[in-house]
C-alpha positions in Angstrom: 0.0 0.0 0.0 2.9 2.5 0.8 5.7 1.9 -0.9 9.4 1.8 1.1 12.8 1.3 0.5 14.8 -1.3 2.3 13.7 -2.2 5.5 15.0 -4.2 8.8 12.8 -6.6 10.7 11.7 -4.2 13.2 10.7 -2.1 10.6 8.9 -4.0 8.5 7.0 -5.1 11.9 6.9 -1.5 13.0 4.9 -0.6 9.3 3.3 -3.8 8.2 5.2 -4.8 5.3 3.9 -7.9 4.1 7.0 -7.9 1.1 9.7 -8.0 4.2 7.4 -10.8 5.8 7.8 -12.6 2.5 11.4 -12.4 1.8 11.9 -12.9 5.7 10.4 -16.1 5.8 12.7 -17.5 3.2 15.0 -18.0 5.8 13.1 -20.2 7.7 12.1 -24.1 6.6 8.4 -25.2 6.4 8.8 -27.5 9.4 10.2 -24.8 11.8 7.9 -22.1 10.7 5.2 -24.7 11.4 6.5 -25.5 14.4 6.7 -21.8 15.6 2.5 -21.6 14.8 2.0 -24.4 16.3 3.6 -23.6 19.9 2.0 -20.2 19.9 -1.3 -22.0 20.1 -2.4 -22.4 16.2 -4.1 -25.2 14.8 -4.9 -26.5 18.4 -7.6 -25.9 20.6 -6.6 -24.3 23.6 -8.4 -26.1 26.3 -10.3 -23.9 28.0 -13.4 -24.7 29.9 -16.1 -23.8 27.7 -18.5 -26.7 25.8 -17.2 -26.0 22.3 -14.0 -24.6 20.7 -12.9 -24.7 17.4 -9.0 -25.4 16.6 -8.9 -23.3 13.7 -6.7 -24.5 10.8 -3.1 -24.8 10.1 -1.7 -27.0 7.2 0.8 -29.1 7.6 4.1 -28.2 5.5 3.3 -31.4 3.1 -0.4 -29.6 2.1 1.6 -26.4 1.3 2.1 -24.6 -2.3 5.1 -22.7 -3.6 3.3 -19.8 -2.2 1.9 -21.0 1.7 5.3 -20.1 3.8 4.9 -16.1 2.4 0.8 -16.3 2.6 1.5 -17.6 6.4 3.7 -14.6 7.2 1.3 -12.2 6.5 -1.3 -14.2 8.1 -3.1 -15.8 5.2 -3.4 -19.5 5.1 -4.8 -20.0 8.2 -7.9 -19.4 10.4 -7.4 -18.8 14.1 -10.3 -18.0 16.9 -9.6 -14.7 18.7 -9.0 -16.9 22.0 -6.0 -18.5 20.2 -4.6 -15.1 18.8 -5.2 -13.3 22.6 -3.4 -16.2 23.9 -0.2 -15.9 21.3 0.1 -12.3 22.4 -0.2 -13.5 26.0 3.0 -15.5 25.7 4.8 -12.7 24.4 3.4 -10.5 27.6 4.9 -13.2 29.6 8.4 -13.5 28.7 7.6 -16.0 25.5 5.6 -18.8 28.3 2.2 -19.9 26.3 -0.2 -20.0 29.6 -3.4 -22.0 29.9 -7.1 -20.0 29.6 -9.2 -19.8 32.5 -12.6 -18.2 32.1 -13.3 -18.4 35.9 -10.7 -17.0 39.1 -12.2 -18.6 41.1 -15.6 -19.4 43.0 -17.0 -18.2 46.3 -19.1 -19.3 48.9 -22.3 -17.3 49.8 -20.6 -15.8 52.7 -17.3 -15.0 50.5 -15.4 -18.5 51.4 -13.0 -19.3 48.0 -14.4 -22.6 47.7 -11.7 -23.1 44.5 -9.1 -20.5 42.8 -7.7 -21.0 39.4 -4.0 -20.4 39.4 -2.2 -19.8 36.2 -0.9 -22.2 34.6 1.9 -22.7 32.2 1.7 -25.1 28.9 5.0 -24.5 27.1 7.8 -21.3 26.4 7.5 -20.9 22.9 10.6 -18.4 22.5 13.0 -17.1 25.1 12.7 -14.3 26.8 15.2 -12.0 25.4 13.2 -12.7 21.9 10.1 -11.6 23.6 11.7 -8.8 25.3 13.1 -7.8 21.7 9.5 -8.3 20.0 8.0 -6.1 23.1 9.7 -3.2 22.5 8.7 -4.0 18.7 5.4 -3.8 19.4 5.7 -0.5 21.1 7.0 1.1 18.5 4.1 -0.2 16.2 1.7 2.0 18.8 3.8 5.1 19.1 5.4 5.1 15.5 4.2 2.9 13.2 0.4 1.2 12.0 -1.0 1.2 15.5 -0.5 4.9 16.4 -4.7 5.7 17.1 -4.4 3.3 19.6 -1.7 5.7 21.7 -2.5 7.0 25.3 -0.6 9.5 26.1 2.1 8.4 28.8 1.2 4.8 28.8 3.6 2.8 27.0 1.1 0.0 25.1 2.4 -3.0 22.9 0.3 -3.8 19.9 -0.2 -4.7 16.4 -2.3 -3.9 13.6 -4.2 -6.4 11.4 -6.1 -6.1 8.1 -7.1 -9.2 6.1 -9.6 -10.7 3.2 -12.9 -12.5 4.2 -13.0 -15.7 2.5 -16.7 -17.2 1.7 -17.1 -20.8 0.1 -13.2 -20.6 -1.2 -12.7 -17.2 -2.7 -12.4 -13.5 -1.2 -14.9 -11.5 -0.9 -15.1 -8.1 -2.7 -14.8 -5.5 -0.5 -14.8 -7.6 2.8 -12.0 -7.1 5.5 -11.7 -8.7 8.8 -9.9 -5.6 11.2 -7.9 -6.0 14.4 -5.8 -4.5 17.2 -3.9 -7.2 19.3 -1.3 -6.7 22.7 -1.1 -6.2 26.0 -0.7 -2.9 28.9 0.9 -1.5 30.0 4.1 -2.5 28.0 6.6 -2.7 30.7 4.1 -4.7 33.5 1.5 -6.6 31.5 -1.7 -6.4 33.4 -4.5 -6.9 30.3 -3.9 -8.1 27.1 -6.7 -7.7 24.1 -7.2 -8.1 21.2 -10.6 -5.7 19.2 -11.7 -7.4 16.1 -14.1 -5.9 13.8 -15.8 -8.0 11.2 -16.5 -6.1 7.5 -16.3 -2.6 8.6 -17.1 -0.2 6.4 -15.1 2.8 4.4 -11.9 2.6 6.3 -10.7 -1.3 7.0 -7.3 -1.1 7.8 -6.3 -2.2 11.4 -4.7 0.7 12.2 -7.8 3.0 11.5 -10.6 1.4 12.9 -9.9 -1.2 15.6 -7.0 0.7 17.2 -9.4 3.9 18.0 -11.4 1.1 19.8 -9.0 -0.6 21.9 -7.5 3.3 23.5 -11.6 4.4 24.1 -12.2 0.5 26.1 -8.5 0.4 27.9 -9.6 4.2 28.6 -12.5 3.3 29.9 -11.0 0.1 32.1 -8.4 2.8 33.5 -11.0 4.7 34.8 -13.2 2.0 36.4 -10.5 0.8 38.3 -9.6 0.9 41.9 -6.0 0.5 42.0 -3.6 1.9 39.4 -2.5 -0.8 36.6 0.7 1.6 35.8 
């Protein structure tokens, strides 16, 4: 959409570039980039204690064209539930450790006795820390430099990303159909919440960065301000 010169990783991250995604991932083989989707939650269901859950879809590499490891770096090629993707941006909020959902704390008596309290639980570290520490500070630059910049908040440091893609119906896309996000957690330096906004078909603008962003400041805002204690 806005053409650039040459660009590093961060950068390309930092703008959205799904060309440096491409020629990035030609460094990686199939079975490692698959195995990088997979620990961050894709393709699996994730457990959590609800009566139905989808697993999405991921390929294995032996399904994959010429063309799947670039589609997969832009995230095309694959379907995920936003329960998987909050949980991917989780693990990076947590030092690169994929945790477990819980949709319950924990349950309470009628006279306030904790009858039973989820703890948090870890299933797998997915990268180490310094990588996540690296992709962190990534991600803040996307908020206060880059696609993500309507989602800003003044002196809170937030870590997110921007996300525009296709909708697909019976096999093809759909003309003039876009599936909008904002995904990451705050504040940057303490996670405390992470989110992810996802708008289905908006109309005029569609990008990410444009309409799901302006969404996630106005509800963080607004959890800010119905809270007791600080969060930063």
């Amino acid at each position: 959409v806005h053409p650039y010169g040459w660009l590093t990783v961060r950068e390309a991250l930092r703008f959205s570039s799904n060309i440096a995604m491409a020629k990035l991932v030609d460094r990686l083989a199939a079975p490692v980039q698959y195995r990088y989707l997979r620990d961050f939650g894709f393709g699996t269901m994730t457990g959590v204690d609800y009566p139905s859950e989808s697993s999405g879809l991921l390929r294995r590499p032996h399904d994959w064209s010429s063309y799947s490891a670039a589609s997969l770096a832009m995230g095309y090629e694959v379907s995920v539930t936003p329960l998987q993707m909050t949980l991917a941006y989780a693990a990076l909020a947590n030092g690169g450790v994929l945790m477990e959902p819980a949709l319950v704390r924990e349950v309470r008596s009628r006279d306030g006795v904790t009858l039973r309290r989820n703890e948090p639980r870890p299933i797998r570290r997915v990268i180490p820390t310094a990588i996540a520490d690296s992709l962190r500070s990534v991600l803040v630059e996307v908020v206060e430099d880059g696609t993500g910049q309507q989602a800003t908040m003044g002196s809170f440091r937030l870590a997110g990303k921007t996300g525009t893609a296709r909708v697909v119906t019976n096999g093809s896309y759909e003309a003039g159909a876009y599936t909008s996000s904002f995904a990451g957690f705050f504040p940057a330096d303490d996670p405390q919440l992470v989110f992810l906004v996802k708008l289905d078909r908006p109309q005029g603008d569609y990008y990410g960065g444009l309409t799901a962003a302006p969404v996630t400041r106005a509800t963080l805002e607004a959890a800010l301000a119905a809270r007791g204690t600080p969060l930063d």
